[in-house]
N, CA, C and O atoms as a Tripos MOL2 file, in Angstrom:
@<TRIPOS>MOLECULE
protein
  248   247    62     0     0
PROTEIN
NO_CHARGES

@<TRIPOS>ATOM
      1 N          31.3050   20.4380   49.7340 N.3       1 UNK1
      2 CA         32.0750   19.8260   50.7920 C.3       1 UNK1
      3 C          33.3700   19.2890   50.2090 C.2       1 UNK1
      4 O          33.3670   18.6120   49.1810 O.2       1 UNK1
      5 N          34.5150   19.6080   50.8960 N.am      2 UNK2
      6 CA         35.9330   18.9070   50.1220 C.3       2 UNK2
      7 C          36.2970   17.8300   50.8560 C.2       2 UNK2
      8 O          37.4050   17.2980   50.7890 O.2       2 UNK2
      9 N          35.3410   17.4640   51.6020 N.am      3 UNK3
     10 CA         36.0890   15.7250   52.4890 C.3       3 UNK3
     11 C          35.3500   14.9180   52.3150 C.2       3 UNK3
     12 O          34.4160   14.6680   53.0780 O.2       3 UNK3
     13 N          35.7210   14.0510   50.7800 N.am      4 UNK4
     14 CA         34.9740   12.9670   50.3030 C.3       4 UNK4
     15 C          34.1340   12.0680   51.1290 C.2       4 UNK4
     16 O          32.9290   11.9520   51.3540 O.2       4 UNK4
     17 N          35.4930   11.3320   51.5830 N.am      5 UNK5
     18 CA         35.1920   10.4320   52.8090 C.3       5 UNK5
     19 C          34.1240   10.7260   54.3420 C.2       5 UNK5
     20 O          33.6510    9.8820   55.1040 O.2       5 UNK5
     21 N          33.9950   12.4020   54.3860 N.am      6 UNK6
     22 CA         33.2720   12.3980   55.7130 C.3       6 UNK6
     23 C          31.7740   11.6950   55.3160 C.2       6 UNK6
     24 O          30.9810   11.7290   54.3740 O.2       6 UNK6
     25 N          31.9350   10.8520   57.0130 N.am      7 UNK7
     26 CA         30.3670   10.6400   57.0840 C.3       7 UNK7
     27 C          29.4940   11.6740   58.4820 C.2       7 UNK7
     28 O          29.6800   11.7390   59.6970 O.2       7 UNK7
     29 N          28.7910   12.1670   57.7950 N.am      8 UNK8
     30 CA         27.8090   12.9290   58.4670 C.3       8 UNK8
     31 C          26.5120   12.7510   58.9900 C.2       8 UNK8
     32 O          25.5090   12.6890   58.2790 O.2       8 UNK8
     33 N          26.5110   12.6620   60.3210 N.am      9 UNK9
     34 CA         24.9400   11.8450   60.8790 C.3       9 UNK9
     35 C          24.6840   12.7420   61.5690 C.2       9 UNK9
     36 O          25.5570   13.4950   62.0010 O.2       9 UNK9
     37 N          23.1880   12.8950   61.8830 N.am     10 UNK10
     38 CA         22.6910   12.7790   62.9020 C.3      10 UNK10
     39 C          22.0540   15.0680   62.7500 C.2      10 UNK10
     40 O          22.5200   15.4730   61.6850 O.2      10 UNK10
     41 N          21.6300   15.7030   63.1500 N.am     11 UNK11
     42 CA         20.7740   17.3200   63.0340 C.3      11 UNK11
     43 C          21.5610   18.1820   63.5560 C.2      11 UNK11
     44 O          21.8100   17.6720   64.6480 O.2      11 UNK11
     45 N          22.1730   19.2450   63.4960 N.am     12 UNK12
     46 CA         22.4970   20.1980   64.2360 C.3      12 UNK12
     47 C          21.5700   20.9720   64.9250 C.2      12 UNK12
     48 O          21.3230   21.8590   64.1080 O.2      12 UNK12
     49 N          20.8160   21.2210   66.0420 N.am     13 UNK13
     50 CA         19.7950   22.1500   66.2010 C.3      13 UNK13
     51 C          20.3430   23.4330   67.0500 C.2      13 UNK13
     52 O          20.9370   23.2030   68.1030 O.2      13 UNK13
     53 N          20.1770   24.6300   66.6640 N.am     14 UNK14
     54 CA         20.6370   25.9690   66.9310 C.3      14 UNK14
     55 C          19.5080   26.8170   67.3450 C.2      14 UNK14
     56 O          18.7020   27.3700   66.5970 O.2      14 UNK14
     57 N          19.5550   26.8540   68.7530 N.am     15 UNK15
     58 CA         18.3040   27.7010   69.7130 C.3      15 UNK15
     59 C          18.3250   29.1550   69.2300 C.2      15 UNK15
     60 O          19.2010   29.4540   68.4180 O.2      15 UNK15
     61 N          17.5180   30.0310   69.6080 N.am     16 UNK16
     62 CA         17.1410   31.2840   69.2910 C.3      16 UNK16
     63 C          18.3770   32.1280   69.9070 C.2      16 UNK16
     64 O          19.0360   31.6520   70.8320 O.2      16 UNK16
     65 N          18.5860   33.0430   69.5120 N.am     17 UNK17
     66 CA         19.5350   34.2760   70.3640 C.3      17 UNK17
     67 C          20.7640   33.6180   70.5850 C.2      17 UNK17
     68 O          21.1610   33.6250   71.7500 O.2      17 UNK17
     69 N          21.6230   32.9150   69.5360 N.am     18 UNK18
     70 CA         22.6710   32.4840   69.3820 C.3      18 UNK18
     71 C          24.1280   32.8070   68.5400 C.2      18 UNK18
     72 O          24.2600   33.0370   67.3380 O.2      18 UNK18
     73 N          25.0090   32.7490   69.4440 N.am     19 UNK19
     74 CA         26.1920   33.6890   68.5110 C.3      19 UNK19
     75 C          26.6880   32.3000   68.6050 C.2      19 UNK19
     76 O          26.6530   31.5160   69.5530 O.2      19 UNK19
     77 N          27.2860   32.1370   67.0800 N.am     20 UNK20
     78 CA         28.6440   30.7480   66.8890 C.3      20 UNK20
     79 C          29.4670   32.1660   66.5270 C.2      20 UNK20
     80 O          28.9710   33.2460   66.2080 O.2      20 UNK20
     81 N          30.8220   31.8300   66.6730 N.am     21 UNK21
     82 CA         32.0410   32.7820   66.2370 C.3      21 UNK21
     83 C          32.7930   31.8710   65.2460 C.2      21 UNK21
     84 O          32.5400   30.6810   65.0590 O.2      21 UNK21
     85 N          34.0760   32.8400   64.4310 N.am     22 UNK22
     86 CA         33.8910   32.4900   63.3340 C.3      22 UNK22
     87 C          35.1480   31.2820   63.4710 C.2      22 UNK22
     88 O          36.1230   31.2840   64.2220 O.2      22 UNK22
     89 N          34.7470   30.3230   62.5020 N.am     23 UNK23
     90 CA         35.6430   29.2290   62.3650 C.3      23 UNK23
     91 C          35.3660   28.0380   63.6330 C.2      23 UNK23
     92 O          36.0320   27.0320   63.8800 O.2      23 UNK23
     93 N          34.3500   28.4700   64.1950 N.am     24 UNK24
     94 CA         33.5930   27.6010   65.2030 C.3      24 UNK24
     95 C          33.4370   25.8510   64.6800 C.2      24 UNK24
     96 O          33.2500   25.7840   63.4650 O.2      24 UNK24
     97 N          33.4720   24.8270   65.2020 N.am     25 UNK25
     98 CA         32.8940   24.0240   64.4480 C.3      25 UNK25
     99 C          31.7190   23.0590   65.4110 C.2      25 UNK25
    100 O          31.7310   22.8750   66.6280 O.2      25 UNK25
    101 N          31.0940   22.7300   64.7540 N.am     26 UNK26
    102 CA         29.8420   22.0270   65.4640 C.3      26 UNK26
    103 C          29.9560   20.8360   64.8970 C.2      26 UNK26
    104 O          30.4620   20.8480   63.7750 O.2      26 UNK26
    105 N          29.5510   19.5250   65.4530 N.am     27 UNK27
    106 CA         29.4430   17.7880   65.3280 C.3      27 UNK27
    107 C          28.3210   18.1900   64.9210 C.2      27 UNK27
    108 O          27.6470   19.1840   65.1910 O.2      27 UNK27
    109 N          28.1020   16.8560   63.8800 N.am     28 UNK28
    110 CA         26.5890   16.3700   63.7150 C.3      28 UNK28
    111 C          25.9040   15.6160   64.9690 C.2      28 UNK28
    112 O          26.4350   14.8390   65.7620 O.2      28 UNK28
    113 N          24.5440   16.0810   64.9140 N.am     29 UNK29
    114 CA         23.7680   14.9460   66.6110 C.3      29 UNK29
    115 C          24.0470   16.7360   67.6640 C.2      29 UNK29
    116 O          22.9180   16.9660   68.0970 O.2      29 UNK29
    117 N          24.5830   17.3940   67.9390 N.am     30 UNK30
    118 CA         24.8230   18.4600   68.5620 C.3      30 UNK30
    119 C          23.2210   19.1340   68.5390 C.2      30 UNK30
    120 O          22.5690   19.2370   67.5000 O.2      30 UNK30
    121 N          22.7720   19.5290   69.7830 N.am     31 UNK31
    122 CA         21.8230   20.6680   70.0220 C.3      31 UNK31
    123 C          21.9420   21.8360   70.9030 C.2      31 UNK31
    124 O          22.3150   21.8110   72.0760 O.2      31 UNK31
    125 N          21.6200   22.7710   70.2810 N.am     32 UNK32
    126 CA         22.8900   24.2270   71.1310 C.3      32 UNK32
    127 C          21.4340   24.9060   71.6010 C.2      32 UNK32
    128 O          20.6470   25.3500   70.7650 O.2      32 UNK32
    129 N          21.1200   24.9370   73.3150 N.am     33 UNK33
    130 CA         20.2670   25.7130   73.2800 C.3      33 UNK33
    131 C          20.2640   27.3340   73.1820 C.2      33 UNK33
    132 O          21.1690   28.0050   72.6870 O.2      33 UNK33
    133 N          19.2720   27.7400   73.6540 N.am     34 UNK34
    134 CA         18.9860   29.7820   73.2900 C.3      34 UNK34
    135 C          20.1240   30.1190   74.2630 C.2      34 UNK34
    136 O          20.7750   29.5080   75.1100 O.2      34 UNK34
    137 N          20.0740   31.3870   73.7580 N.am     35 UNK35
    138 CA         20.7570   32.6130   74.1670 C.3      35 UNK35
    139 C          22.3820   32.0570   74.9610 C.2      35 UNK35
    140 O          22.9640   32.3170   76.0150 O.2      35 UNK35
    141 N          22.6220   31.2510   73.8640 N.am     36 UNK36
    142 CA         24.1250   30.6220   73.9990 C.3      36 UNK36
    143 C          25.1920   31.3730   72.7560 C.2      36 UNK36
    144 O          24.9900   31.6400   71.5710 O.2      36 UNK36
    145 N          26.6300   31.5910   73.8360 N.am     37 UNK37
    146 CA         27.6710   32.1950   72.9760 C.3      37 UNK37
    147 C          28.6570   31.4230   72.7050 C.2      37 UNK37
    148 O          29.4340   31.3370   73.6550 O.2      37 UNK37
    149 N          28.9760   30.7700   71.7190 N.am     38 UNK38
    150 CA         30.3580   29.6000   71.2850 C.3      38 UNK38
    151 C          31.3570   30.7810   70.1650 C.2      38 UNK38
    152 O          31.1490   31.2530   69.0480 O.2      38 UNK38
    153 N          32.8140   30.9370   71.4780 N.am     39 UNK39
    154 CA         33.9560   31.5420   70.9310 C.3      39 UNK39
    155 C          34.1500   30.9390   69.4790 C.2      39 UNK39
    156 O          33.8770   29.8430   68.9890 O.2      39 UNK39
    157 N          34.6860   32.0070   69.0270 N.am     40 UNK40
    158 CA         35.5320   31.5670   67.4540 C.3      40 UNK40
    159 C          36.6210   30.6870   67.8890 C.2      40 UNK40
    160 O          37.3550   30.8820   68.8580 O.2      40 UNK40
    161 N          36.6460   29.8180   67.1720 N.am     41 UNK41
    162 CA         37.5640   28.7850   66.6230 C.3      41 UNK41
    163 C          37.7310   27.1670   67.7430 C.2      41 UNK41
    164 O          38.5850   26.2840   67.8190 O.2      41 UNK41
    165 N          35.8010   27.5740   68.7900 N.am     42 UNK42
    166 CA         35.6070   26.6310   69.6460 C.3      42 UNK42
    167 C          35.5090   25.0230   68.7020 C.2      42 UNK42
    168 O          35.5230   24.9710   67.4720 O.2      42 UNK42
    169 N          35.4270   24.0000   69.4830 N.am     43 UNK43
    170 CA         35.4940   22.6800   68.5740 C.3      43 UNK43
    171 C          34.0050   22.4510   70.0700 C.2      43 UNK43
    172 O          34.2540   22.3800   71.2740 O.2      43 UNK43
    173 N          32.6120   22.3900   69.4420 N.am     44 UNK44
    174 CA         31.5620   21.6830   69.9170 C.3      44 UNK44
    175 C          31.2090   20.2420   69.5250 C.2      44 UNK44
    176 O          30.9770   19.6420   68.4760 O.2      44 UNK44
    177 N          31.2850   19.8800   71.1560 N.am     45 UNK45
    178 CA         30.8490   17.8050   70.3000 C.3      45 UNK45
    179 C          29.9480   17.1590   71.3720 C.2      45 UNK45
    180 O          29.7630   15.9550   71.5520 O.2      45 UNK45
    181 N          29.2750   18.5030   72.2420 N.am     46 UNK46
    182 CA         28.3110   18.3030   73.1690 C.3      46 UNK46
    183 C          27.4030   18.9980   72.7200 C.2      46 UNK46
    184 O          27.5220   19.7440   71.7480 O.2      46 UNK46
    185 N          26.2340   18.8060   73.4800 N.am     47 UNK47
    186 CA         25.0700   19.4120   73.6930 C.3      47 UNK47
    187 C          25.3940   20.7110   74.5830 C.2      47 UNK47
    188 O          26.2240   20.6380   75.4880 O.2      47 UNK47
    189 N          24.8100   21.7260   74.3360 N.am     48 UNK48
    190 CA         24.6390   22.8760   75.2550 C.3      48 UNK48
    191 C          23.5420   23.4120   75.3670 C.2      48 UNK48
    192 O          22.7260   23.7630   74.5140 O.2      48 UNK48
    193 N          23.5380   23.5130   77.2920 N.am     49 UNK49
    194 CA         22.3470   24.1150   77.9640 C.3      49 UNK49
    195 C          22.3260   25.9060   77.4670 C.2      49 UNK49
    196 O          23.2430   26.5500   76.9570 O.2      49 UNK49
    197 N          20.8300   26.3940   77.8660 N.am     50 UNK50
    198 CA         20.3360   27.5920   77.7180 C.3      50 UNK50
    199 C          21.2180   28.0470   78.3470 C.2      50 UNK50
    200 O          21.7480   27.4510   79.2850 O.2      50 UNK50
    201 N          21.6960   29.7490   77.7500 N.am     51 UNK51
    202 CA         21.9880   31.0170   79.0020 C.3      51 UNK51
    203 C          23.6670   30.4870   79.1750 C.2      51 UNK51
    204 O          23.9500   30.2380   80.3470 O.2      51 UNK51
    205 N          24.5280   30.3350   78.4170 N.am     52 UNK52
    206 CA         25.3130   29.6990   78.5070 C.3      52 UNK52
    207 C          26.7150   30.4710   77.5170 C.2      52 UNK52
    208 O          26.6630   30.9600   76.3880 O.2      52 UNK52
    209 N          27.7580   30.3470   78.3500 N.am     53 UNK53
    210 CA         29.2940   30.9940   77.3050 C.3      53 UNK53
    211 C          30.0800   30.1120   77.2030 C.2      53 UNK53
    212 O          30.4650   29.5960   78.2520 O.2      53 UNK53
    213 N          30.6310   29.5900   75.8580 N.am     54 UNK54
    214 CA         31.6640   28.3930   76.0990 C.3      54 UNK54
    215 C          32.5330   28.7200   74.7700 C.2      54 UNK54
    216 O          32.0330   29.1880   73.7470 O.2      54 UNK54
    217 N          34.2140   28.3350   74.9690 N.am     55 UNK55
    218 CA         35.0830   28.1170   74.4680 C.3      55 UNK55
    219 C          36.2730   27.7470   74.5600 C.2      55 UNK55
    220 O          36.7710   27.6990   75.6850 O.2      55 UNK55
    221 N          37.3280   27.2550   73.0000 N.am     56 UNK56
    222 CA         37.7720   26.6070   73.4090 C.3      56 UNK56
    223 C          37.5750   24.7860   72.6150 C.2      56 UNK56
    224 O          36.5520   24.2710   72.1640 O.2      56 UNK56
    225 N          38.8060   24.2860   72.6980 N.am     57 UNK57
    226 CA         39.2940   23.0670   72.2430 C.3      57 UNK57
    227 C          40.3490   22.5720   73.1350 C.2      57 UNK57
    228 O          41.5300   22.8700   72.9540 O.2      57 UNK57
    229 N          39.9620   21.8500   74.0580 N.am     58 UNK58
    230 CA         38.3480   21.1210   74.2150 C.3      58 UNK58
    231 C          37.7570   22.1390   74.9650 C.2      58 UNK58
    232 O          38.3930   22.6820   75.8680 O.2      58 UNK58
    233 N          36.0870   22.6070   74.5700 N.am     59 UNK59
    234 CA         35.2430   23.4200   75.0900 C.3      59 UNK59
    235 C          34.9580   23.0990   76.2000 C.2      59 UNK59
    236 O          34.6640   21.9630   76.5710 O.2      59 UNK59
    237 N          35.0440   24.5230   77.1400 N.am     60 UNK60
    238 CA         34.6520   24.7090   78.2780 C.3      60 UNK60
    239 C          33.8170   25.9560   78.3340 C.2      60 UNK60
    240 O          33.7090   26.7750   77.4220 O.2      60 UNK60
    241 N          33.1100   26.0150   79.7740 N.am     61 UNK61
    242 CA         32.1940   26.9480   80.0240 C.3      61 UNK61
    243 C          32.5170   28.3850   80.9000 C.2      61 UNK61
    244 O          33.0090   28.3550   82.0280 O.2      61 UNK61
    245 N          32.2460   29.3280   80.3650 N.am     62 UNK62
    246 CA         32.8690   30.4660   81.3100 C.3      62 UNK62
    247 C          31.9900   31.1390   82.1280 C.2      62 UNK62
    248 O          32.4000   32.0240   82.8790 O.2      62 UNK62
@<TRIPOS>BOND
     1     1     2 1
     2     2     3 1
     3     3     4 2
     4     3     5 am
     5     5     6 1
     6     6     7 1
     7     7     8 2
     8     7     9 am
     9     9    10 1
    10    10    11 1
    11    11    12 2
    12    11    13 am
    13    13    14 1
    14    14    15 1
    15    15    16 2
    16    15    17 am
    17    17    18 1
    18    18    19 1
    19    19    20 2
    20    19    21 am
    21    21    22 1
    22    22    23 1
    23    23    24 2
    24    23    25 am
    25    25    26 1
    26    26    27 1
    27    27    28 2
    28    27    29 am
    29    29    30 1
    30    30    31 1
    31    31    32 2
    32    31    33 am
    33    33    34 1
    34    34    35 1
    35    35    36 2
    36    35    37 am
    37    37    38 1
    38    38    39 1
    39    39    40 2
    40    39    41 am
    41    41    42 1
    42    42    43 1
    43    43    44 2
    44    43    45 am
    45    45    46 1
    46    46    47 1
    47    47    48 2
    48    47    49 am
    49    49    50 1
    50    50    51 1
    51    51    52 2
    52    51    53 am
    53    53    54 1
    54    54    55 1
    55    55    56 2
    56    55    57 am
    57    57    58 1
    58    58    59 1
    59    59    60 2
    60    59    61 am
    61    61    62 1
    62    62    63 1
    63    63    64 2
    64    63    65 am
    65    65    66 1
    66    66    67 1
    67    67    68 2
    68    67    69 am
    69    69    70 1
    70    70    71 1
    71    71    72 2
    72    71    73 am
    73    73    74 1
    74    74    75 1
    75    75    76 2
    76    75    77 am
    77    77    78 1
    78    78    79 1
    79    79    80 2
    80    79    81 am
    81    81    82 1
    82    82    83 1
    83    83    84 2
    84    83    85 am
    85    85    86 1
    86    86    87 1
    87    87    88 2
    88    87    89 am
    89    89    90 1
    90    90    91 1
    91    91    92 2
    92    91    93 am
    93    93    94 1
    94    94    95 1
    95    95    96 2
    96    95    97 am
    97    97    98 1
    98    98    99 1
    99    99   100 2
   100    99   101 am
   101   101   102 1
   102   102   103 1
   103   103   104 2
   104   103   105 am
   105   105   106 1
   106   106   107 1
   107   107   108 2
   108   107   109 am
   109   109   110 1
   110   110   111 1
   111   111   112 2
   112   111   113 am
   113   113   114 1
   114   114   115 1
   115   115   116 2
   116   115   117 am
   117   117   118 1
   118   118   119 1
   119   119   120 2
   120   119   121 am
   121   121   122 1
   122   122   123 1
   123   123   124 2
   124   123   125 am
   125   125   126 1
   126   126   127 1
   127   127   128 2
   128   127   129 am
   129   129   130 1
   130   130   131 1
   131   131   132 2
   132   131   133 am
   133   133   134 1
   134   134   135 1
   135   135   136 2
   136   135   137 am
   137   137   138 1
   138   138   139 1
   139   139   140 2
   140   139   141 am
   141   141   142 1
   142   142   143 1
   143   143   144 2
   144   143   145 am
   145   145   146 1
   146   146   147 1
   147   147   148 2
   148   147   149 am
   149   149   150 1
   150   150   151 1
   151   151   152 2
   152   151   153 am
   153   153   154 1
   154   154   155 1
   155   155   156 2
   156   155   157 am
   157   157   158 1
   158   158   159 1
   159   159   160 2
   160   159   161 am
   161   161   162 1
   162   162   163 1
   163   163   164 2
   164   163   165 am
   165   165   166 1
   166   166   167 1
   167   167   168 2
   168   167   169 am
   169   169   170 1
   170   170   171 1
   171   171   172 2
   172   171   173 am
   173   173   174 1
   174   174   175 1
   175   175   176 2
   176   175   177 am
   177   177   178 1
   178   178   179 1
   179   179   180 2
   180   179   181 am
   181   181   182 1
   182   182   183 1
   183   183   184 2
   184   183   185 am
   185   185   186 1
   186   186   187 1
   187   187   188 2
   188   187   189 am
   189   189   190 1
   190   190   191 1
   191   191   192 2
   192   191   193 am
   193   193   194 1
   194   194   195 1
   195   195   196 2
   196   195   197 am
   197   197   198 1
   198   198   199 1
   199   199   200 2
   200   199   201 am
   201   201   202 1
   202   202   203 1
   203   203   204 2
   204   203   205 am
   205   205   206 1
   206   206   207 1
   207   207   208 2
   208   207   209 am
   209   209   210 1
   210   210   211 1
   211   211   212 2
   212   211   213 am
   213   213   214 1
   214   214   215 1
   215   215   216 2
   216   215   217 am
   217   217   218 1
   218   218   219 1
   219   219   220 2
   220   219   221 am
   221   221   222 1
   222   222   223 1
   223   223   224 2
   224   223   225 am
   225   225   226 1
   226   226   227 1
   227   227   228 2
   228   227   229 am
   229   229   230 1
   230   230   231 1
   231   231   232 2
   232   231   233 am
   233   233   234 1
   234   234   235 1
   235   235   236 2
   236   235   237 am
   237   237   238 1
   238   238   239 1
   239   239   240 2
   240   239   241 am
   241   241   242 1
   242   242   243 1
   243   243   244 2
   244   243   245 am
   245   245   246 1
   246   246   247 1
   247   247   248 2
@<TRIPOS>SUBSTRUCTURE
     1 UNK1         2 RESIDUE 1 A UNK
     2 UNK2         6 RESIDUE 1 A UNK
     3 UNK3        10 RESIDUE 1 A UNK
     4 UNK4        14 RESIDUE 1 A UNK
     5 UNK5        18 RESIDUE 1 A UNK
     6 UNK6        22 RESIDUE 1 A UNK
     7 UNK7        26 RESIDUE 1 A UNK
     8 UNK8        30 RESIDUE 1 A UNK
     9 UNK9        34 RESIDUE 1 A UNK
    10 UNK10       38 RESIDUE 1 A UNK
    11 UNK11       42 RESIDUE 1 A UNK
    12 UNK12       46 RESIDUE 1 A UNK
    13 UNK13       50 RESIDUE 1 A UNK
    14 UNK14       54 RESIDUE 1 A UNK
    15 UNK15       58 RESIDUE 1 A UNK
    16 UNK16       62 RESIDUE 1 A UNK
    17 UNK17       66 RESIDUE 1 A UNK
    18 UNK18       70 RESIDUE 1 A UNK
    19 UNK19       74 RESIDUE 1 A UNK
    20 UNK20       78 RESIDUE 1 A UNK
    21 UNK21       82 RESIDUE 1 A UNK
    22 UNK22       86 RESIDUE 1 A UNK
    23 UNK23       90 RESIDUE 1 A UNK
    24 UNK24       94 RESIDUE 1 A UNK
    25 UNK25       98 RESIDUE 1 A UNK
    26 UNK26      102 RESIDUE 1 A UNK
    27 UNK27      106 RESIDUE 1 A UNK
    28 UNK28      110 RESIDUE 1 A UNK
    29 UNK29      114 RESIDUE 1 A UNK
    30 UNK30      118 RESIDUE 1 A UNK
    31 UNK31      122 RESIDUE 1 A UNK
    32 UNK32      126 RESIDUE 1 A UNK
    33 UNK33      130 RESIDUE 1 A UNK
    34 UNK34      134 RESIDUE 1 A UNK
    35 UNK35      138 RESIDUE 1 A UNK
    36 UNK36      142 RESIDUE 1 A UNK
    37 UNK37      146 RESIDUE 1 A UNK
    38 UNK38      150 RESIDUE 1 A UNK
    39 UNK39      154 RESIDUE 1 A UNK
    40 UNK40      158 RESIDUE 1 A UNK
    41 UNK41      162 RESIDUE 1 A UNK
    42 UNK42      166 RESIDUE 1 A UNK
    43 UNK43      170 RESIDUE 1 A UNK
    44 UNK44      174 RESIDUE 1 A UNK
    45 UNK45      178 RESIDUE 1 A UNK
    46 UNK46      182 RESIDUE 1 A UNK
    47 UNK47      186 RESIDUE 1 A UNK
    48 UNK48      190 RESIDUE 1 A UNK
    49 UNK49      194 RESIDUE 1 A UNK
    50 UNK50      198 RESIDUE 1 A UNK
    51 UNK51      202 RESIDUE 1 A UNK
    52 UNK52      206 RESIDUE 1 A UNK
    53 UNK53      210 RESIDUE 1 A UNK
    54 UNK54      214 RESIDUE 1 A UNK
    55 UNK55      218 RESIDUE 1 A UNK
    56 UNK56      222 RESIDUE 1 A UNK
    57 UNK57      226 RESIDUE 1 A UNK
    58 UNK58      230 RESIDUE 1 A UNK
    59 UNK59      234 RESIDUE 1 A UNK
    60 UNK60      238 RESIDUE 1 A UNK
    61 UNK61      242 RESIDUE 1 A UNK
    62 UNK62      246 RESIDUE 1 A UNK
């Protein structure tokens, strides 16, 4: 990790049948349910429901 200072809390949990794209970033405390698609270079700092397409900074749902 190169950011001394970050503090990091809390699980990432990543449901089954899941695409992150690349340069995606996910919060700590975040739970991404199944068969969810998060665009490259989305910024996630919610929870996401099943069956689901989102991207985007600030993430939205398509």
């Amino acid at each position: 990790m190169n950011a001394p200072n970050a503090v990091l809390t809390g699980n990432v949990i990543i449901g089954k049948n899941t695409l992150v794209g690349a340069n995606a970033v996910i919060t700590p405390g975040v739970t991404i349910g199944n068969n969810v698609i998060i665009g490259a270079g989305s910024v996630v700092t919610k929870d996401l429901p099943d069956n689901s397409k989102w991207v985007g900074n600030p993430l939205r749902m398509l």
